[in-house]
N, C-alpha and C positions, 0 to 999 in steps of 0.2 A: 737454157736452163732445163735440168732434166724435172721431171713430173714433184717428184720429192720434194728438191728447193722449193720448185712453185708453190706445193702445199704450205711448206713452212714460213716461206716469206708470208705467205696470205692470213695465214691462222697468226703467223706478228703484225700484219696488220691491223687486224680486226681486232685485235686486243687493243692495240694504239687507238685504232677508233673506241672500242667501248671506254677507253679512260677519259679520251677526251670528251664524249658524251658527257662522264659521271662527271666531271669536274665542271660540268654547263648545266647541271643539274636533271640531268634524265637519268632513270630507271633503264634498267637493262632488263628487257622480259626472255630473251631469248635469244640464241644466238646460232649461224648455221641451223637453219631452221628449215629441212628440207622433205621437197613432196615430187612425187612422180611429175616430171617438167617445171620443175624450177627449184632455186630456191630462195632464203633471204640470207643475208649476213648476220643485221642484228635488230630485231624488234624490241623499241624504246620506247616508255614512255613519259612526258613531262605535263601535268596538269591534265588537260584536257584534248592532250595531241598522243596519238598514235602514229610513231613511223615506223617503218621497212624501211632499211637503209642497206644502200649497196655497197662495198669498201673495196677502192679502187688502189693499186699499190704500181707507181711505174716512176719512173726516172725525170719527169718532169710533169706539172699539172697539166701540159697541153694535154700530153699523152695517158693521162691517166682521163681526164676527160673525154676523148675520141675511143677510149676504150669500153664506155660504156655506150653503145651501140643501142637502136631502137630494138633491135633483138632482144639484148640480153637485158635492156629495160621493160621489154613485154613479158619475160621469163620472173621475171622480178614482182609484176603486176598480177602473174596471173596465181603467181604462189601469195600474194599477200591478197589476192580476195577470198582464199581459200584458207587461210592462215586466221584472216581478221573475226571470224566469230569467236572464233577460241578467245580473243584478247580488247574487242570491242566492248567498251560499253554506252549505253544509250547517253546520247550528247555530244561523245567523242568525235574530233576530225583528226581525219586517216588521212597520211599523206606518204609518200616516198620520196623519201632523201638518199642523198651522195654524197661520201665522205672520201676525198682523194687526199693518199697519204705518197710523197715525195720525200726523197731524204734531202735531211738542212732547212727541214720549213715544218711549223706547225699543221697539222691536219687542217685542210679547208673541207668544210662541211655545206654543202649546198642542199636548203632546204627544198622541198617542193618540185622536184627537179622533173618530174613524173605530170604531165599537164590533161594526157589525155585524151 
């Protein structure tokens, strides 16, 4: 898949995730939210949780899982501690979640996936 596709499948995923966010009842604060080394997909919020959510788009959830790597989960980590003043407020818990999208299956959203 040349660079292009990849963009476009990725920006239809991320849309697919922010819908099914809205429809679980989270706020959408931002989206492709990027900084020198890293960046997030979509920062959401619902009550009193703050997530950086990574949107993983591949052909089966194994693979869409193994795709997110400690790598590109520390890339992830270090753009949303750098990110989180902006959208923090005092009380709130920050967390990073994973939303892998596979075609023929609802988006599985894995909260907290980020331990640390």
């Amino acid at each position: 898949m040349n660079r292009e596709a990849a963009e476009k499948r990725g920006r239809g995923a991320e849309t697919l995730a922010c819908w099914w966010l809205r429809l679980h009842g989270w706020q959408i604060l931002a989206r492709r939210a990027r900084l020198p080394g890293g960046e997030v997909d979509i920062i959401a919020r619902r009550g009193r949780t703050l997530a950086f959510v990574e949107v993983k788009a591949r052909a089966t959830r194994e693979a869409a899982a193994m795709s997110l790597d400690a790598w590109r989960l520390r890339r992830v980590v270090a753009a949303a501690e750098r990110l989180a003043p902006r959208y923090l407020r005092p009380g709130d818990d920050l967390r990073i979640d994973a939303i892998f999208i596979v075609p023929a299956s609802f988006p599985h959203h894995v909260p907290n996936i980020w331990q640390g």
